[in-house]
N, C-alpha and C positions, 0 to 999 in steps of 0.2 A: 743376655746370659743363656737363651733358650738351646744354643747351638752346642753347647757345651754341657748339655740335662744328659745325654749318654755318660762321661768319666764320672757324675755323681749315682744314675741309675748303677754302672756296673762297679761302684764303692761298696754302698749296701748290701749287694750281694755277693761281696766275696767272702770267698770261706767256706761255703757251701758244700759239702762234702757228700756226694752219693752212698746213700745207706744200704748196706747189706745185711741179710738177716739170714737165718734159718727156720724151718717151717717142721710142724710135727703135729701138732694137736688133728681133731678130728670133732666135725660139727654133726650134720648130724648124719644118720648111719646109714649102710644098705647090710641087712639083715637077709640073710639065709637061714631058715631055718636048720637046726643037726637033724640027720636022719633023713632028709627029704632024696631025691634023688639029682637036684640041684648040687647039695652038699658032696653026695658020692663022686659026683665026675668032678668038683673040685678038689675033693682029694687025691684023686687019679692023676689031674694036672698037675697038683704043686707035684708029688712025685718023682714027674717027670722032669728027667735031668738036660735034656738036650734040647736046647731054647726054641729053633725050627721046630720041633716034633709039639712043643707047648705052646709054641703061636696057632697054629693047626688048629690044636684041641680045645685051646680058646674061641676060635673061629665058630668049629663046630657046634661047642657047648656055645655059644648068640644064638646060634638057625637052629639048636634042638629045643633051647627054653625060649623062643624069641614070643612065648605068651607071658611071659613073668618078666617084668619090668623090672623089678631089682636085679634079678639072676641075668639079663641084658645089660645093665649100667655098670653089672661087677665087669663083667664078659669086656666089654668095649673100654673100660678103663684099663683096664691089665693089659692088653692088647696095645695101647697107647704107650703103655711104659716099657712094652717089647721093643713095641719101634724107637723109641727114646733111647733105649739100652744099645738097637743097633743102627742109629744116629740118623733115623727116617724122621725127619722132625715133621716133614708135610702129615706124612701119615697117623704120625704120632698126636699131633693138633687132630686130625678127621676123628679120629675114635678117640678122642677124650671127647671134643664136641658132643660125639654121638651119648656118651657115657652121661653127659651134663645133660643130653635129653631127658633123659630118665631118670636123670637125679640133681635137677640142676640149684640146687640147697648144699649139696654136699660138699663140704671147704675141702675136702681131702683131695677131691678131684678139680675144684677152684685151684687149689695149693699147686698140685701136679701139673693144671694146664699153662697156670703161670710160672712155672719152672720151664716149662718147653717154651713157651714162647720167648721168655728169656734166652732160653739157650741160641733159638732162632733169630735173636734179633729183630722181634715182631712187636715195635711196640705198641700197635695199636690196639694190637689182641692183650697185648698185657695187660696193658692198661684196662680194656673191657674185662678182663677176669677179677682183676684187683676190688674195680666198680662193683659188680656182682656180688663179691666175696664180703665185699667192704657195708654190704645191706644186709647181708645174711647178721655180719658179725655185728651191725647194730641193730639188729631184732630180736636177739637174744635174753637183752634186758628189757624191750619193750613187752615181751607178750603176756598174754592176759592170764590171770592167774585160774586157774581149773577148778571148778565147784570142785569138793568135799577135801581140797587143801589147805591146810594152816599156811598164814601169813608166815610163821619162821620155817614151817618147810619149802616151801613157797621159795622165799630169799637164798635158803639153803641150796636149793635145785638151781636158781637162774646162776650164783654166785658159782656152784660147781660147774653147770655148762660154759661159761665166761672162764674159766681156770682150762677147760677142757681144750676150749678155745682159742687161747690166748694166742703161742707158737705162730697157729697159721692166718692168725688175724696181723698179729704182727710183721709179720712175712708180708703179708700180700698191702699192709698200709706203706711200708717202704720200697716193697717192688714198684708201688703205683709214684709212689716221690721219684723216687730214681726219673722214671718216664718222663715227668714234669723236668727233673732237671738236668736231661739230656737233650731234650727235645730244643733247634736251631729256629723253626722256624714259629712266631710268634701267634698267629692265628691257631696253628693247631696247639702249642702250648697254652693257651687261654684254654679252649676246647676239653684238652684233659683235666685244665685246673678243676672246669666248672662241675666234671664227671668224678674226677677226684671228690671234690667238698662235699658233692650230693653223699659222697659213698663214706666219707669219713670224716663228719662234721666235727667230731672232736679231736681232728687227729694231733701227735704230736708233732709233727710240721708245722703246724695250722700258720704259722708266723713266718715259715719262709716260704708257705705257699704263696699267701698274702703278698710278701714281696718282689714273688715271680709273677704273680698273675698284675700286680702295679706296674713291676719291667714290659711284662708283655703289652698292657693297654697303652702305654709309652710308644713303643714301640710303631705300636698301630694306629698311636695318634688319636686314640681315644678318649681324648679329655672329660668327657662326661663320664663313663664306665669307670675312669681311673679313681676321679674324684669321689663317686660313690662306692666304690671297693674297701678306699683307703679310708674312710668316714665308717663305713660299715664294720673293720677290722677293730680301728680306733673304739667304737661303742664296745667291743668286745675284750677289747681288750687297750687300754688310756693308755698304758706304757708302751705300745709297741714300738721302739726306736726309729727303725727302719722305716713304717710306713711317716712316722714321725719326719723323720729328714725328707722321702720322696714330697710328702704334700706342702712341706715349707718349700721346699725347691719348686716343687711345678706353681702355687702360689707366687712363687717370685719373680718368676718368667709369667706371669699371667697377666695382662694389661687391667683386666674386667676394674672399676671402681672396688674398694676394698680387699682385692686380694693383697697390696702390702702389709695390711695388717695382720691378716690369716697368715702369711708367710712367717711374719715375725712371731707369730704367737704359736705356731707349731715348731718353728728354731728354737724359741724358748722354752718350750717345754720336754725339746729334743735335750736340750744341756743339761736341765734337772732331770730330767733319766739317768743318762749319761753317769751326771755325778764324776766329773774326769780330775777331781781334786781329791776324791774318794783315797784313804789308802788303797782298795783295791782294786780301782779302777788298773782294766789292762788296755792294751793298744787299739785294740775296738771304742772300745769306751771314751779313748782320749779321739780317736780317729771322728768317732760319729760328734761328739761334742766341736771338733775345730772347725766341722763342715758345717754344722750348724751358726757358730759363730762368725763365719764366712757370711751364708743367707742373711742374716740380720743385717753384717755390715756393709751386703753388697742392697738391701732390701733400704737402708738409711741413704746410702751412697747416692744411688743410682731412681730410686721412686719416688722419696720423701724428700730428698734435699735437703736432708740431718747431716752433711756432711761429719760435721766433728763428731755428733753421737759415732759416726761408725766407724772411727779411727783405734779407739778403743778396742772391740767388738773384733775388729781385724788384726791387730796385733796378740791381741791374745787366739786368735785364730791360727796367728803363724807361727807361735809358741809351740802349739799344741802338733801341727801340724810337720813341723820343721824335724826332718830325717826320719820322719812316720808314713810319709808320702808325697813323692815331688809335686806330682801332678795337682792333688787341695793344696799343697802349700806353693806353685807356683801362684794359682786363683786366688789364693788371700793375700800374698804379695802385690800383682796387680791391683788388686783393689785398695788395697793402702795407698798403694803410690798416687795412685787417680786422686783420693781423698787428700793427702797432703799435695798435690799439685793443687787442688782445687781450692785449698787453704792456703795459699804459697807457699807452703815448709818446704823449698824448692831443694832444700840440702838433703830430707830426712826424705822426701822424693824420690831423690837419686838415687842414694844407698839402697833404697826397699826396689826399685826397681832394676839397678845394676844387679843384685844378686837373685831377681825375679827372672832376669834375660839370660841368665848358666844355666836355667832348667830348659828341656827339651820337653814342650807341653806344647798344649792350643794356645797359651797365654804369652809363649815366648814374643812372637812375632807382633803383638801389640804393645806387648813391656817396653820393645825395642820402641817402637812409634812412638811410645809416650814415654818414653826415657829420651830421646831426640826433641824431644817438645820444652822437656822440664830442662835440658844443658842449653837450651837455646835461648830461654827465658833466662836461666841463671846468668848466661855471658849478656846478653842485653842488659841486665839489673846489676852489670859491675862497672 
């Protein structure tokens, strides 16, 4: 079955849909004081109507404060979003960097470098901002509370900077998924995952990171990483479907003593997920439960030598499966057939395997083989 572990990896993950968000809030600040002389020549700036003549003066205002570190971070982030505005993205990435020298806490300008990198198509810097952005936005709630504060101002204050917050935290945890599931080539998509999760342990993805970073260890032939990933996921979370089906599948393709059972016992708990009898079970729901019923009756069929138990098991698999998806329902068909061949039902054989060999699958070409086996026995036994 192991050759055919890709059309059940990229089942699970379909549907996946790249998130986009918008970004606004502001962490924490770069403060000029009014009245300084900092403030003066920024007011001179904004003034200034003609974009060339206000890149200049930004220029200048860096090299006249370039002793005051705020009054620098402002300097080189505005200057960042001139060249953004006039579509210098190299330039635009240099001087936000610079800007995250000297203020490299500030989501505002996390926010802004992960806009440019986007725009540039850089996902590696994106990615590195989102990371960044993504520690800032869980320290928020971590930090310590300041001698002579009450505990409800205290909660008051973390829960305002978190609302403050929120926009560009959100921004940058979706900018960072997006990367993950764009990303073709599977070593660097592990890579992100793992700089992802550092950055946003609680994210709302956190389920289909899970299932990209399972795809990718697949991928890479990581049997040991996969298997503790998806153990790891599971303690976190017992219902996750998805990693649910990957580990009964790679369990079923697994030779090792006991993995038929692990297979069958994560299938089964795949379906009571599922729940595909549910009224409100949708097409996912009925989809992930037929695949599951597939692994059981291909894990009876084919490891245990349950034939009969997995007749059962498969037919209701192709139930579920049937004008939901060719491809699982072509794989639940061949394994019926194999089962009532292996039972002699050499009639109920044919039928599940003639209508197994109209699908255009991996499965087709052996349906055939073993649809020529079962007519051949059948004309013999008359």
């Amino acid at each position: 079955m192991k050759r055919y572990a890709d059309a059940l990896l990229l089942f699970v993950l379909f549907g996946f849909l790249l998130i986009t968000a918008r970004a606004g809030a502001q962490g924490s600040k770069i403060e000029i004081a009014a009245g300084t002389p900092e403030d003066h020549d920024l007011q001179a700036i904004t003034n200034e109507q003609d974009a060339a003549k206000k890149l200049a003066m930004y220029q200048d205002f860096v090299q006249k404060f370039s002793s005051n570190p705020a009054a620098v971070a402002y300097g080189n982030w505005q200057i960042s979003q001139a060249y953004q505005t006039s579509g210098d993205l190299s330039k635009a990435l240099e001087y936000g960097d610079k800007a995250l020298g000297g203020s490299a806490r500030n989501l505002d300008i996390l926010v802004s470098q992960a806009s440019i990198a986007q725009q540039a198509k850089d996902n590696a810097k994106l990615m590195d901002y989102a990371g960044k952005g993504g520690e800032v936005c869980n320290s928020i709630g971590k930090q310590p509370k300041p001698d002579g504060v009450s505990e409800d101002d205290f909660k008051r204050q973390v829960e305002e900077e978190k609302a403050a917050a929120k926009n560009s935290c959100d921004f940058l945890e979706s900018a960072g998924f997006n990367v993950i599931a764009s990303e073709n080539d599977p070593k660097s998509r592990m890579a992100d995952i793992e700089k992802y999760s550092s950055a946003f342990p609680e994210s709302k993805f956190q389920d289909q990171v899970a299932n990209y970073a399972m795809y990718s260890l697949g991928q890479l032939n990581d049997q040991t990483r996969l298997v503790a990933y998806g153990e790891k996921t599971l303690a976190a979370n017992p219902n996750a479907l998805a990693t649910l089906l990957l580990l009964a599948n790679f369990y079923g393709d697994d030779t090792k003593p006991g993995s038929a059972g692990k297979a069958i016992l994560y299938a089964q708990k795949a379906i009571e997920v599922a729940k595909p009898d549910a009224p409100d079970a949708d097409k996912s729901r009925k989809l992930s439960a037929g695949v599951a019923h597939t692994i059981v009756g291909y894990t009876y069929a084919f490891k245990q030598d349950k034939t009969a138990a997995a007749i059962p098991e498969l037919k209701t698999a192709a139930v579920l499966l049937k004008g939901q998806d060719d491809q699982q329902y072509a794989r639940a068909l061949y394994g019926l057939g194999y089962a009532y061949g292996k039972l002699s039902k050499l009639t109920e054989a044919r039928d599940v395997l003639t209508e197994a060999v109209k699908i255009q699958s991996p499965w087709q070409k052996i349906s055939e083989d073993l649809l020529g086996k079962v007519n051949a026995a059948r004309a013999k036994g008359k």
